[in-house]
TIRO-2110 file (N, C-alpha, C; in Angstrom, 1 decimal):
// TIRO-2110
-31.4, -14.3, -6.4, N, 1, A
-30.0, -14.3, -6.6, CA, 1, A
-29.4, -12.8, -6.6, C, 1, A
-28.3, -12.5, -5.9, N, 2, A
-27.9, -11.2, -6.0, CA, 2, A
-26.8, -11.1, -7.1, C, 2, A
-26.9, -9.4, -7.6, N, 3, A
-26.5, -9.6, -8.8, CA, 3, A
-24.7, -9.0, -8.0, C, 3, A
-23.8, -9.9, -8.9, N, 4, A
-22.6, -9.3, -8.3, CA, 4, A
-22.0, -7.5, -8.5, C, 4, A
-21.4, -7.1, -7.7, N, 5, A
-21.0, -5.6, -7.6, CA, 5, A
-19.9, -5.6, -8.4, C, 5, A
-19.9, -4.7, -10.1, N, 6, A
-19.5, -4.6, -10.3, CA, 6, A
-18.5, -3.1, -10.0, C, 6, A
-17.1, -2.6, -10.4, N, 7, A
-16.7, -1.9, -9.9, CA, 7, A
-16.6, -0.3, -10.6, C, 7, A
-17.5, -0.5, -11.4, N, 8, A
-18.4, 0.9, -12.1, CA, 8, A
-19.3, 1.5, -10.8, C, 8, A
-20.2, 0.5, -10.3, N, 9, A
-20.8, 0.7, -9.5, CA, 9, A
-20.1, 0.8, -8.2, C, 9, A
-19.6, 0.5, -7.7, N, 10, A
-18.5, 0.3, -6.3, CA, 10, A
-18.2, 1.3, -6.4, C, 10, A
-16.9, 2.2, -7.3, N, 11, A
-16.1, 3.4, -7.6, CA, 11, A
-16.7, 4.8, -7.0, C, 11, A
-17.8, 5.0, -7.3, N, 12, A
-18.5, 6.3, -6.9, CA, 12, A
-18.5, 6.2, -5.3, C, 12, A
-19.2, 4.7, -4.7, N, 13, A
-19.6, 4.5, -3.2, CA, 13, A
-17.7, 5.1, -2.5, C, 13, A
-17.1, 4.5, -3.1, N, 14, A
-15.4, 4.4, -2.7, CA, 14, A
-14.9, 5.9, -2.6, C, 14, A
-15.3, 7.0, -3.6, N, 15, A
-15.1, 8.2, -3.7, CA, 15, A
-15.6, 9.1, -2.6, C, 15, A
-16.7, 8.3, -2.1, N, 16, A
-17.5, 9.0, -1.1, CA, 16, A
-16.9, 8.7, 0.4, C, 16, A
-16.4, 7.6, 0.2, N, 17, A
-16.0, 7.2, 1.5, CA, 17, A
-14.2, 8.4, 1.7, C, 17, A
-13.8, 8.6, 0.7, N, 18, A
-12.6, 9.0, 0.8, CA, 18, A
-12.6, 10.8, 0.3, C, 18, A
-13.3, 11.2, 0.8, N, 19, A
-13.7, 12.9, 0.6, CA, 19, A
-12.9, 13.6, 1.2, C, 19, A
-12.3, 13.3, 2.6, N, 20, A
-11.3, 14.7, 2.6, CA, 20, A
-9.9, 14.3, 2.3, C, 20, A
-9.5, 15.4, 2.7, N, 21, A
-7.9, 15.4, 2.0, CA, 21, A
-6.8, 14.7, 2.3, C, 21, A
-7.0, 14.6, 3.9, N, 22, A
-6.2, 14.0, 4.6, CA, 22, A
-6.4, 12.3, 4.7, C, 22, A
-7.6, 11.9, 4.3, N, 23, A
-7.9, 10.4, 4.1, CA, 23, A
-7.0, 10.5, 2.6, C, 23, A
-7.0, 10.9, 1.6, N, 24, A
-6.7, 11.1, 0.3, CA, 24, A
-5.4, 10.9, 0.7, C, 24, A
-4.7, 11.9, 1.2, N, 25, A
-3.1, 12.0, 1.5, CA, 25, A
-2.7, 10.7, 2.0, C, 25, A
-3.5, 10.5, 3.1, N, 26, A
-2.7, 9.0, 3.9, CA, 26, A
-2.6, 7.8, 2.9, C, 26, A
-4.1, 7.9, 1.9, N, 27, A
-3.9, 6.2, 1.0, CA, 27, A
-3.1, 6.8, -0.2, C, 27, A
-2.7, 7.9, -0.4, N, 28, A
-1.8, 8.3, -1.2, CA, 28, A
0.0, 8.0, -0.4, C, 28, A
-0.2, 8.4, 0.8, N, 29, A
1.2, 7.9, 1.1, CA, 29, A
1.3, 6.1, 1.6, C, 29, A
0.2, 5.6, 2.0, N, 30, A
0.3, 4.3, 2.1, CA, 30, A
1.1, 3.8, 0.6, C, 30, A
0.2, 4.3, -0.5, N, 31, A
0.0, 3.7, -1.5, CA, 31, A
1.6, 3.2, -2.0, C, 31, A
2.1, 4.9, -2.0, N, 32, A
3.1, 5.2, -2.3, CA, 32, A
4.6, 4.4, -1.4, C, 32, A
4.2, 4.5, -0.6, N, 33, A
5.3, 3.3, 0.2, CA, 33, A
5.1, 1.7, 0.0, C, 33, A
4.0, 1.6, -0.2, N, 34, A
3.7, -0.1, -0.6, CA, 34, A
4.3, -0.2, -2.0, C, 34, A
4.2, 0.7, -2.9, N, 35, A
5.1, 0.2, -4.0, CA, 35, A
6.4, 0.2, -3.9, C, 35, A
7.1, 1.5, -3.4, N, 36, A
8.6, 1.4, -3.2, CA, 36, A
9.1, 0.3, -2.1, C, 36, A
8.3, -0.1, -1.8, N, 37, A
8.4, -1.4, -0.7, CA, 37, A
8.8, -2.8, -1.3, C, 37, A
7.6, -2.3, -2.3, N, 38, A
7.5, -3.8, -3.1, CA, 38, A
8.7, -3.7, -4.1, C, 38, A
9.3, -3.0, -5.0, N, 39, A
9.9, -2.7, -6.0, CA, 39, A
11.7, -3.3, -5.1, C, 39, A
11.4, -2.7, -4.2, N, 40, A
12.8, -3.2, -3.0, CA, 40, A
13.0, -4.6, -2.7, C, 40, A
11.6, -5.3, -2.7, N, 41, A
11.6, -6.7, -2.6, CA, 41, A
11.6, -7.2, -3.0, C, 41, A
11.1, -6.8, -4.7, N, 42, A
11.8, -7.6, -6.1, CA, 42, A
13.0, -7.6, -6.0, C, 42, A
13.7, -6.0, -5.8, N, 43, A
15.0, -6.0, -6.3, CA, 43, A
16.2, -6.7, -5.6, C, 43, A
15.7, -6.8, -4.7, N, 44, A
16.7, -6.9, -3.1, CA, 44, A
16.3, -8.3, -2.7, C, 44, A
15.2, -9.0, -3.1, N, 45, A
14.9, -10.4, -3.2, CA, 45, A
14.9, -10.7, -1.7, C, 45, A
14.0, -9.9, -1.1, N, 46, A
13.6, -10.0, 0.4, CA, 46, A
12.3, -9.5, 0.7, C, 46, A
11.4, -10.5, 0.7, N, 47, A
10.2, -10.4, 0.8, CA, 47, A
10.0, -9.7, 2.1, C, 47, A
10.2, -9.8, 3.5, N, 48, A
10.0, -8.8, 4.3, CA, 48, A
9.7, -7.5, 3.9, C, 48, A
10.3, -7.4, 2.7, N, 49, A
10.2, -5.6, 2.2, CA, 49, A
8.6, -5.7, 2.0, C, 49, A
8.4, -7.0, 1.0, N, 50, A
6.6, -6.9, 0.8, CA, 50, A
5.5, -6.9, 1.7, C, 50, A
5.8, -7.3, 2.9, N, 51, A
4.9, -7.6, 3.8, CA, 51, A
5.1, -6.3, 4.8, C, 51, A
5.8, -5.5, 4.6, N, 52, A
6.2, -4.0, 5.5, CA, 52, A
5.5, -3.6, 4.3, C, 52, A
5.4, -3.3, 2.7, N, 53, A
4.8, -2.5, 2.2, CA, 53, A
3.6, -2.5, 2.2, C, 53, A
2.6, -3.8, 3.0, N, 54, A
0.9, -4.0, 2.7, CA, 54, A
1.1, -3.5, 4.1, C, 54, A
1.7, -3.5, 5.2, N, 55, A
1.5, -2.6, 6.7, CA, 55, A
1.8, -1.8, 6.7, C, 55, A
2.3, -1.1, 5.8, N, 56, A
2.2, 0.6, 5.7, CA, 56, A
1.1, 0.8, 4.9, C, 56, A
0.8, 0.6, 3.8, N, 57, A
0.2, 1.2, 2.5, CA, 57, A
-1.6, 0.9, 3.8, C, 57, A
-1.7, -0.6, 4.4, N, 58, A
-2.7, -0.4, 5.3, CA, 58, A
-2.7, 0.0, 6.4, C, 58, A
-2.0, 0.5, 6.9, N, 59, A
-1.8, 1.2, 8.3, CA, 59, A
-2.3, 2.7, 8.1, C, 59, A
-1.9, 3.7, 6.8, N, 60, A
-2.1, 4.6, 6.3, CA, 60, A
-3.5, 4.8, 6.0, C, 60, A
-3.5, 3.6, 4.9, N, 61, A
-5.2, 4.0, 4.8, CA, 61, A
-6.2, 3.9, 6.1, C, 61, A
-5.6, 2.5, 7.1, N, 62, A
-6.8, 2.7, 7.9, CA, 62, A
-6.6, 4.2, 9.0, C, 62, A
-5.6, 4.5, 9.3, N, 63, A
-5.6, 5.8, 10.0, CA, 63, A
-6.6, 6.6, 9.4, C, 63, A
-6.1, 6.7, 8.0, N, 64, A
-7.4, 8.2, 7.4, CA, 64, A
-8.9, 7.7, 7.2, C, 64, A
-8.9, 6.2, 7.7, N, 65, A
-10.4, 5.8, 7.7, CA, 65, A
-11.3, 6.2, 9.5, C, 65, A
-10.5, 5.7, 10.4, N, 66, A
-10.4, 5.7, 11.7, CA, 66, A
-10.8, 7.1, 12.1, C, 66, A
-9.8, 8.1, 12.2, N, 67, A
-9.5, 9.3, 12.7, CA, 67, A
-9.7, 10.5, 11.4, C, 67, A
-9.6, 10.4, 10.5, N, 68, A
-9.7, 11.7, 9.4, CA, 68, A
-11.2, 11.5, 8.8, C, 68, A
-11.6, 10.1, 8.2, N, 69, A
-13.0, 10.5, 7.7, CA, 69, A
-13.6, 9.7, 8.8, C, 69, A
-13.6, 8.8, 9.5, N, 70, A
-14.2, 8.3, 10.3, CA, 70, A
-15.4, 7.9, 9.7, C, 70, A
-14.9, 6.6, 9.3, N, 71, A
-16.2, 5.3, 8.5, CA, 71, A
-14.9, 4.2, 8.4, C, 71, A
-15.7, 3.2, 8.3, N, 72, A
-15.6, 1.9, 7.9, CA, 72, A
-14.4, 1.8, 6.4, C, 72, A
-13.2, 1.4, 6.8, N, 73, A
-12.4, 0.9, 5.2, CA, 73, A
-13.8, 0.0, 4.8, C, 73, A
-13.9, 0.6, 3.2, N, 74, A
-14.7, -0.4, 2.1, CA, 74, A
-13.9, -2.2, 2.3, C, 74, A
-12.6, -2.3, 2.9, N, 75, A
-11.8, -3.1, 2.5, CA, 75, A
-12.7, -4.5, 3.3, C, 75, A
-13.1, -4.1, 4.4, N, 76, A
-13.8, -4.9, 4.9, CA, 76, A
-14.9, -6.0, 4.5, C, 76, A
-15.6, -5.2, 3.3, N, 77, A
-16.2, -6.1, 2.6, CA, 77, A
-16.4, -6.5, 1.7, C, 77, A
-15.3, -5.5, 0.7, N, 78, A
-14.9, -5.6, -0.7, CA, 78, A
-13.7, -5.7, -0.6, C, 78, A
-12.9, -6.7, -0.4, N, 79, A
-11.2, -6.3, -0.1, CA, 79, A
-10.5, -6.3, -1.8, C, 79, A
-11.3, -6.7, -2.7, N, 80, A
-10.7, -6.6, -3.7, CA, 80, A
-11.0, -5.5, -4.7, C, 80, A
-12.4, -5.4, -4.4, N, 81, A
-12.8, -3.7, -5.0, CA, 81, A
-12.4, -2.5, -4.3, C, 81, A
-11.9, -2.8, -3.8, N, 82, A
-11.2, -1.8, -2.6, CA, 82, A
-9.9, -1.6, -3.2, C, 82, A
-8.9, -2.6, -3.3, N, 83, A
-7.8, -2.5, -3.6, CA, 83, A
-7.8, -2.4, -4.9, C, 83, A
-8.4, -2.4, -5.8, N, 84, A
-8.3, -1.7, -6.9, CA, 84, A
-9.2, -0.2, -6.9, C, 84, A
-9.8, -0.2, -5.6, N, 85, A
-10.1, 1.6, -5.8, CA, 85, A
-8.8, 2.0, -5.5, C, 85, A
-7.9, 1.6, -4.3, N, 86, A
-7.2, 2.7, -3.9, CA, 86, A
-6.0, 2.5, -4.8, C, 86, A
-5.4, 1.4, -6.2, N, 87, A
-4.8, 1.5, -7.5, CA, 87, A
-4.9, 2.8, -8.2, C, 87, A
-7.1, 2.6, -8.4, N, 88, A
-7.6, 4.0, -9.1, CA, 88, A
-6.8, 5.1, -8.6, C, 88, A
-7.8, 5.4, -7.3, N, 89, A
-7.3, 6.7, -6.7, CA, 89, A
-5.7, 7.4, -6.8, C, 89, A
-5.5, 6.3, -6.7, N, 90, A
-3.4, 6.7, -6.8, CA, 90, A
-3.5, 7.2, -8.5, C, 90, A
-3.8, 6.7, -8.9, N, 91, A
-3.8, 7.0, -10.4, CA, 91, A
-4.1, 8.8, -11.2, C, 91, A
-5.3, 8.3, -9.9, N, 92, A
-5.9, 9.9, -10.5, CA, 92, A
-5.4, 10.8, -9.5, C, 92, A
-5.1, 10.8, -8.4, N, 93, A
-4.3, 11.9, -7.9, CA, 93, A
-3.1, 11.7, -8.7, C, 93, A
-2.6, 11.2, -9.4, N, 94, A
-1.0, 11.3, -10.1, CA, 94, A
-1.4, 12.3, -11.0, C, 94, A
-2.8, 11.9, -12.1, N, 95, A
-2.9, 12.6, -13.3, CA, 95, A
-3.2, 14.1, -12.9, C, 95, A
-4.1, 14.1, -11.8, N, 96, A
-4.7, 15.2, -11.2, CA, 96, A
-6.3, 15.5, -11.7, C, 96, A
-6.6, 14.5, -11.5, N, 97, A
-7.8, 13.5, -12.2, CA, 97, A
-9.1, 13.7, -11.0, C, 97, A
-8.3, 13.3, -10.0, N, 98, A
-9.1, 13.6, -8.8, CA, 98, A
-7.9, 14.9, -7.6, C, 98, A
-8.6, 15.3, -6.7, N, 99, A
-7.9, 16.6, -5.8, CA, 99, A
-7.6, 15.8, -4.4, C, 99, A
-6.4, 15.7, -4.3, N, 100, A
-6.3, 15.8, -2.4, CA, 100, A
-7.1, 16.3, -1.9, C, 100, A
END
């Protein structure tokens, strides 16, 4: 039986995958447009806003997956430990917790 991946464990693999700056920056501007996307589509009661903020916020990250660090989005096989790394990561680039 495999033992499930918890996201103590996950977090470090997810830091590695996102080392340079410019991968950092893009799921930081992804990130950052998917919320003001979403916040628009509460407010404004038009969900289109929501579904433009997950194709940005993923369009961004996969560019800096593709072309800047060139590997594999985690999203692919962890889509939920994934999307709570790139919550993390936003987090700690805010605090300054982690570095662009």
């Amino acid at each position: 039986m495999l033992t499930p991946l918890t996201f103590a464990k996950f977090y470090p693999r997810y830091l590695r995958e996102h080392r340079r700056r410019g991968t950092r920056l893009l799921h930081f501007i992804g990130t950052t447009l998917f919320l003001l996307l979403a916040a628009g589509a509460l407010g404004r009661r038009q969900p289109a806003l929501l579904l433009a903020g997950i194709v940005a916020a993923y369009g961004c990250a996969w560019v800096g997956h593709f072309f800047v660090e060139r590997n594999r989005p985690a999203t692919f096989q962890h889509p939920w430990l994934s999307l709570r790394g790139d919550f993390r990561l936003y987090w700690d680039l805010l605090r300054g917790r982690e570095k662009f």
